[in-house]
C-alpha positions as CSV (number, residue, x, y, z in Angstrom):
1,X,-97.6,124.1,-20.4
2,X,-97.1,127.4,-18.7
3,X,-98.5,127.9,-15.1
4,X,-99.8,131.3,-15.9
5,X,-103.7,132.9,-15.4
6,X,-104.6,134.5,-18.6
7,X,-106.8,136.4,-19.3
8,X,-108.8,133.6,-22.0
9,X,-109.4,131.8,-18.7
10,X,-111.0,134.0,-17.0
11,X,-115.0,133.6,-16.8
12,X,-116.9,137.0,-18.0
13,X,-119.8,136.5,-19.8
14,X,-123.2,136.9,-18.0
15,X,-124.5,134.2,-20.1
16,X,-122.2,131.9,-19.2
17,X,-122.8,132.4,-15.2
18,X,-126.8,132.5,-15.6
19,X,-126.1,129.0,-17.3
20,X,-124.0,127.6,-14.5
21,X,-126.4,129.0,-11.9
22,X,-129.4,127.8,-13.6
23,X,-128.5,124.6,-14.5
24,X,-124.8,123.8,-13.5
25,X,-123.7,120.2,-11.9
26,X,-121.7,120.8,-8.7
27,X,-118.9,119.2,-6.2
28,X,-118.5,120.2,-2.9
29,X,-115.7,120.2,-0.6
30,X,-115.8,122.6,2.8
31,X,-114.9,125.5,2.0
32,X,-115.0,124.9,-1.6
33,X,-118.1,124.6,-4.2
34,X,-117.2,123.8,-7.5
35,X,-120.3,124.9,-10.5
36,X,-119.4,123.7,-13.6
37,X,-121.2,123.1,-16.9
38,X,-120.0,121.8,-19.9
39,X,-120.0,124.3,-22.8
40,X,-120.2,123.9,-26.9
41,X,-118.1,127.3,-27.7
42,X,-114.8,126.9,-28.9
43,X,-112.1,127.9,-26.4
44,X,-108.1,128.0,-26.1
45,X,-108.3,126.2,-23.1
46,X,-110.6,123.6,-21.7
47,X,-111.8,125.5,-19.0
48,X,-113.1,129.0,-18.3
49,X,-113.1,129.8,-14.4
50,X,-114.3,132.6,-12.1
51,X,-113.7,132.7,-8.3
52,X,-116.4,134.3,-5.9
53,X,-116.2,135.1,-2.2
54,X,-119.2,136.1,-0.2
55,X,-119.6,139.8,0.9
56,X,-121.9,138.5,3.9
57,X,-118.7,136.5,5.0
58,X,-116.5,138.8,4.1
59,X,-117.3,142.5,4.7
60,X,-114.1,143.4,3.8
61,X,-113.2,144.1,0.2
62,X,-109.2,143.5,1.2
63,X,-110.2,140.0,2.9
64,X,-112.0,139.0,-0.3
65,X,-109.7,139.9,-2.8
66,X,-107.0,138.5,-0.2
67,X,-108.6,135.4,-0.3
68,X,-109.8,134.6,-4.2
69,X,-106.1,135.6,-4.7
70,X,-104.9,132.8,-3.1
71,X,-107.3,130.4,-4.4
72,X,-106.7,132.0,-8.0
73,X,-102.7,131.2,-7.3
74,X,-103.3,126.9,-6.2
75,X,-105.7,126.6,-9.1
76,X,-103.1,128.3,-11.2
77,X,-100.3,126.1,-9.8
78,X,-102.2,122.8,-10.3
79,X,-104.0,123.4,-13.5
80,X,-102.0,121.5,-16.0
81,X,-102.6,118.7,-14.0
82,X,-106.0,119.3,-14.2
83,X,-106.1,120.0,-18.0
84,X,-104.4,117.1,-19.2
85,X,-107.5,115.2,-17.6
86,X,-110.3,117.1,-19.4
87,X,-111.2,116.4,-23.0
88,X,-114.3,118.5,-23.5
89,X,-114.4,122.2,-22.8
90,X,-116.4,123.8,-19.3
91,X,-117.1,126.7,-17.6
92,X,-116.6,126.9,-13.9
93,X,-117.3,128.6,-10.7
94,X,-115.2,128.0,-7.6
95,X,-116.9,129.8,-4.4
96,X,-115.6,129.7,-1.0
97,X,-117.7,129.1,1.5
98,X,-116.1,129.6,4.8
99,X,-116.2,132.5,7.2
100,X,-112.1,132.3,8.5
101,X,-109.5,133.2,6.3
102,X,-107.5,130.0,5.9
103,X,-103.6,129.3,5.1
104,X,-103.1,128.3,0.9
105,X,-101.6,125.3,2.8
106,X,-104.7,124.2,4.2
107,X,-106.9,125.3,1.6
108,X,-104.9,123.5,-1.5
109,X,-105.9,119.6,-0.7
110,X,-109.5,120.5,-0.4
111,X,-110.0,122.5,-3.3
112,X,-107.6,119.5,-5.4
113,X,-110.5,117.6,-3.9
114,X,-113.1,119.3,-5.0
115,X,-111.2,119.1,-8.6
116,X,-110.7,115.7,-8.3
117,X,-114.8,115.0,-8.0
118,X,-115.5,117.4,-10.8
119,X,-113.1,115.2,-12.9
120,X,-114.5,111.8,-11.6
121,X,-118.0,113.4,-12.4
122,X,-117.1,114.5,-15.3
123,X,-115.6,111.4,-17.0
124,X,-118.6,109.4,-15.8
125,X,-121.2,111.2,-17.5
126,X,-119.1,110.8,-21.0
């Protein structure tokens, strides 16, 4: 598989979020939160993902684009590891909770954490 972001992974609709929000399962790592909820709509991948970072952290639009940017780039570097462990299909919201601006090196193990627990989580619910 390629390790390329396209745009059929990318999280949009507004239906989708007010279902994760309202009644998404979650995994937490610092900085990371992972929202997910499974969904019944046919997809090309098995998961659709969006990436938030607070505004109240972050006044900065630079810092916060600077910052999903580089969480974008691990996810899309470790995703086919991450596919090939999924057999149902999910949406997702990863949102970074911290107030620094960390290093991709530091932030990569904790958010393959945080995967790692969604995965866990969701193999013992099936």
């Amino acid at each position: 598989m390629y390790q390329t972001f396209q745009k059929t992974e990318i999280l949009k609709s507004k239906i989708a979020f007010g279902d994760l929000i309202a009644d998404g399962d979650s995994a937490k790592k610092f900085p990371f939160v992972l929202i997910w909820n499974k969904v019944d709509t046919l997809q090309k991948r098995p998961l659709k993902i969006a990436f938030s970072v607070s505004k109240k952290r972050f006044p900065l639009a630079v810092d916060r684009n600077a910052m999903k940017r580089k969480i974008r780039e691990i996810y899309r570097l470790n995703k086919t590891e991450w596919y090939s462990k999924l057999d149902a299909n999910y949406a997702a919201l990863i949102i970074y909770t911290s107030k620094e601006k960390l290093k991709s090196t530091e932030m990569e193990p904790k958010l393959k954490q945080v995967f790692d627990r969604f995965i866990a989580d969701v193999k013992s619910t099936n």
